[in-house]
C-alpha positions in Angstrom: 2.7 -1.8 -21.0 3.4 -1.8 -17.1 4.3 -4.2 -15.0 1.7 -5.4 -12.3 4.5 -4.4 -9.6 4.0 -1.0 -10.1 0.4 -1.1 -9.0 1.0 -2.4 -5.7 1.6 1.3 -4.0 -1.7 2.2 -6.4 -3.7 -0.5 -4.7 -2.5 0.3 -1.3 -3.9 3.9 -1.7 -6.9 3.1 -2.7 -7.5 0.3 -0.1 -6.1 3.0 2.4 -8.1 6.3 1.2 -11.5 3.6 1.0 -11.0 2.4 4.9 -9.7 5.7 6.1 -13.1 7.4 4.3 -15.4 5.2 5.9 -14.2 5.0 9.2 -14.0 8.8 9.6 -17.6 8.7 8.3 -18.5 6.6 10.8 -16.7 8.4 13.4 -18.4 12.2 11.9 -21.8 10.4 12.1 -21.7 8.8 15.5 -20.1 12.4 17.0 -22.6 14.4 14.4 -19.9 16.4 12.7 -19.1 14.5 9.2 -17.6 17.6 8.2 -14.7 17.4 10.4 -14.5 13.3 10.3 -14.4 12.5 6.9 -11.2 14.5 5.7 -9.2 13.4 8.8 -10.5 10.0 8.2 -9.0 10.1 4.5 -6.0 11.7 5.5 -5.1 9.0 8.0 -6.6 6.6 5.1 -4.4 7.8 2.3 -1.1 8.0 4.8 -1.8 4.2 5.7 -2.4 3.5 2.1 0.7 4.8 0.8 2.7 2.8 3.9 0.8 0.0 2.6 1.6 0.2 -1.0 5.7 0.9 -0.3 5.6 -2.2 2.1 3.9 -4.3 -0.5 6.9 -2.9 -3.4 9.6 -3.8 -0.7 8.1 -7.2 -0.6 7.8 -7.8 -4.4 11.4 -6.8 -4.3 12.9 -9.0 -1.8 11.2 -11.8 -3.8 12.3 -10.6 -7.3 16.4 -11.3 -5.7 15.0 -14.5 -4.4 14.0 -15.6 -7.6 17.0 -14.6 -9.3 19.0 -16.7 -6.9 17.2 -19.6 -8.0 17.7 -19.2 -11.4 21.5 -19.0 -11.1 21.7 -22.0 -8.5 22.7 -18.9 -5.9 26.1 -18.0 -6.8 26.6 -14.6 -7.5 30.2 -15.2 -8.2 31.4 -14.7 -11.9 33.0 -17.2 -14.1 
């Protein structure tokens, strides 16, 4: 089974390719060429997606060492 950190760059595309998608739409319709808009729109979409995701896995990261630190009071020396 995976881990729920490994969907975080998933989710970030998908929230990335959805925006990116409509907003070129919206961009193709108010200019009347959708045929241009709507692939530029999801490129930008799935570039910011993918920065989202690997932002959002460099997070979950810096909190996974955080936790750690707890467990073992913080001392990373050995006994």
């Amino acid at each position: 089974m995976k881990d729920n950190k490994d969907n975080t760059q998933l989710g970030g595309l998908s929230i990335g390719m959805g925006l990116g998608l409509s907003i070129g739409t919206a961009i193709g319709a108010a200019t009347n060429n959708i045929g241009l808009w709507m692939p530029v729109g999801l490129s930008i979409g799935i570039c910011l997606g993918i920065a989202l995701g690997y932002s959002n896995k460099k997070t979950d990261r810096k909190n996974d060492n955080h936790e750690e630190d707890f467990q073992d009071d913080g001392n990373d020396e050995e006994k």
